[in-house]
C-alpha positions in Angstrom: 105.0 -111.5 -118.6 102.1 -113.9 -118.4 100.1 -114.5 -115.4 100.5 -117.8 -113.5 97.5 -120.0 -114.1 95.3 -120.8 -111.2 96.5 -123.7 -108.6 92.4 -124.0 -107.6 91.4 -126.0 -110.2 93.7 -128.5 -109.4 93.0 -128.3 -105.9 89.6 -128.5 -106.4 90.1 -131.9 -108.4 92.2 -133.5 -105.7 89.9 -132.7 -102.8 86.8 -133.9 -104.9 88.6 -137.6 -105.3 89.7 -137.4 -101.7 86.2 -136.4 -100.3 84.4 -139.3 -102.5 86.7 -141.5 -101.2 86.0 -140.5 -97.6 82.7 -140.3 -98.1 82.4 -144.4 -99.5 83.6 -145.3 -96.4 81.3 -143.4 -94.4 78.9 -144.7 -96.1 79.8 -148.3 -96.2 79.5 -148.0 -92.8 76.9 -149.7 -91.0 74.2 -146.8 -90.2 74.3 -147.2 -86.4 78.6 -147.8 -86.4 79.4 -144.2 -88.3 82.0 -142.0 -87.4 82.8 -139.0 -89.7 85.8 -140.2 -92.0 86.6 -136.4 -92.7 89.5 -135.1 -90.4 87.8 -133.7 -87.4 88.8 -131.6 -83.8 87.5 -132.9 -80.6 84.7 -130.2 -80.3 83.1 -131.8 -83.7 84.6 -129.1 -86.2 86.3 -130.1 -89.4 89.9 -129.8 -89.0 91.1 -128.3 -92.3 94.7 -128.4 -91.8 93.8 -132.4 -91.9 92.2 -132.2 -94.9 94.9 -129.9 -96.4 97.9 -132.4 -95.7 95.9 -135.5 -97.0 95.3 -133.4 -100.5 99.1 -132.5 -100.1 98.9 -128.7 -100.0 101.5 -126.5 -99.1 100.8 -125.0 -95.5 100.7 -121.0 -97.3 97.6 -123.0 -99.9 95.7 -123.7 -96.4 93.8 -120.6 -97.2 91.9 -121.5 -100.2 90.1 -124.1 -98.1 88.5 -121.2 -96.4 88.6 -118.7 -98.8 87.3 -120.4 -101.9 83.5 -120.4 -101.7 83.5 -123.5 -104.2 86.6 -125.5 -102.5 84.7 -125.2 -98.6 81.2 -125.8 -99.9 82.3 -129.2 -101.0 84.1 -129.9 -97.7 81.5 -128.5 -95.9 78.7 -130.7 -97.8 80.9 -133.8 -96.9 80.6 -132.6 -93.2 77.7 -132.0 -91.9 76.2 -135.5 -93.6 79.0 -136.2 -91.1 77.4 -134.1 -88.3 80.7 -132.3 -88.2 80.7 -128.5 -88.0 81.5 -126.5 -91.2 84.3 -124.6 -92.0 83.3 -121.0 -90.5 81.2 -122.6 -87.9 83.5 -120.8 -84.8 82.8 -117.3 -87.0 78.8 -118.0 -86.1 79.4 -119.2 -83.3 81.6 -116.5 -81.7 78.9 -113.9 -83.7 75.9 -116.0 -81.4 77.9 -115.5 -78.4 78.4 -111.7 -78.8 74.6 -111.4 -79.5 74.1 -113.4 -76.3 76.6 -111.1 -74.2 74.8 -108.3 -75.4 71.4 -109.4 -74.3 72.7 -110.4 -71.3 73.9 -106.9 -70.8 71.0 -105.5 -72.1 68.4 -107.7 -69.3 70.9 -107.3 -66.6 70.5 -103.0 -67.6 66.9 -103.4 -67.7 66.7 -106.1 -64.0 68.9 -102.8 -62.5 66.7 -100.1 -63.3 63.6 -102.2 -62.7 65.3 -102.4 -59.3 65.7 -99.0 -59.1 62.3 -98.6 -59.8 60.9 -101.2 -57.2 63.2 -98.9 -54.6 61.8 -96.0 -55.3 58.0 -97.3 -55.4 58.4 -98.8 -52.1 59.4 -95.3 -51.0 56.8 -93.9 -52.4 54.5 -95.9 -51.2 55.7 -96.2 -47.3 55.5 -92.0 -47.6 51.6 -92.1 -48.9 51.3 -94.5 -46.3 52.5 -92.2 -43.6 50.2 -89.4 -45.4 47.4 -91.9 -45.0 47.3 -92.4 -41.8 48.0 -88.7 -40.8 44.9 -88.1 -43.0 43.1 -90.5 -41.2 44.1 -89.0 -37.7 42.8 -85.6 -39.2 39.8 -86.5 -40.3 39.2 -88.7 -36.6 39.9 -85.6 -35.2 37.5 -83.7 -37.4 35.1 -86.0 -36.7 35.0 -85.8 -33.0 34.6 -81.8 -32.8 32.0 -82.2 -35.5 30.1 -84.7 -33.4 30.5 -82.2 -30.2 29.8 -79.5 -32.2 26.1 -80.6 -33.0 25.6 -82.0 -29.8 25.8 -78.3 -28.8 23.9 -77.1 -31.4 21.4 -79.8 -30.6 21.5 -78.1 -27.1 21.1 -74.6 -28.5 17.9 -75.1 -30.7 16.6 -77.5 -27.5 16.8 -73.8 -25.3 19.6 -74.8 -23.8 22.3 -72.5 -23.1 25.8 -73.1 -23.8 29.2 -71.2 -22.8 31.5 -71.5 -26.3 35.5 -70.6 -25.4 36.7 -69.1 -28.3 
């Protein structure tokens, strides 16, 4: 039993004389009146079920458009001189917006426990505050019965003598 032969190659010739073709009109164009000629979707993506029903392939051949490195390259060559998307593009695109997700997860992690953090410093710093100014009440305090305590041993070396309550 033989193997079937490849269907590619022929696909490949068909959407190479389909692309040129689309691809003289774009250009003949005039610069600032070009539209991509390639089938497109309304978010700017190539629409390759379009381009698969104007080479005439069977809806289960679809595939090859995206699975055959040498049959997408060409279409997506043809696109983006277009300024369409290439094939795959929703692939990167849905990768970029997992990585952004992420990050967001990752900052909005990082803005909670910074929060935290700020909570906790504030605490911290309204009790060394209250420490403070107990500390600066003791050491008033200290203060005045040092002052009174020289005056009286100011009195005591001047002969003068002085009842201490103990």
């Amino acid at each position: 039993m033989m193997a079937r032969p490849s269907v590619i190659p022929a696909v490949k010739e068909r959407l190479e004389a389909y692309l040129e073709k689309l691809e003289a009109v774009f250009q003949a164009l005039p610069e600032d009146q070009r539209t991509a000629t390639l089938p497109s979707t309304s978010d700017g993506k190539v629409n390759v079920r379009g381009v698969a029903q104007a080479i005439n392939l069977k809806v289960s051949q679809e595939k090859y458009l995206y699975e055959r490195m040498e049959l997408s390259q060409l279409i997506n060559l043809v696109a983006e001189g277009q300024g369409l998307l290439p094939i795959g593009s929703r692939l990167t695109q849905d990768a970029g917006d997992k990585a952004l997700k992420e990050r967001l997860v990752r900052h909005a992690q990082a803005g909670k426990a910074a929060e935290q953090a700020a909570v906790e410093a504030q605490a911290m710093q309204a009790e060394l505050l209250d420490r403070l100014k107990d500390a600066v009440t003791e050491i008033e305090t200290l203060k005045a019965e040092n002052l009174r305590l020289r005056a009286q041993l100011d009195a005591v070396h001047a002969g003068i003598f002085i009842q201490v309550d103990l």
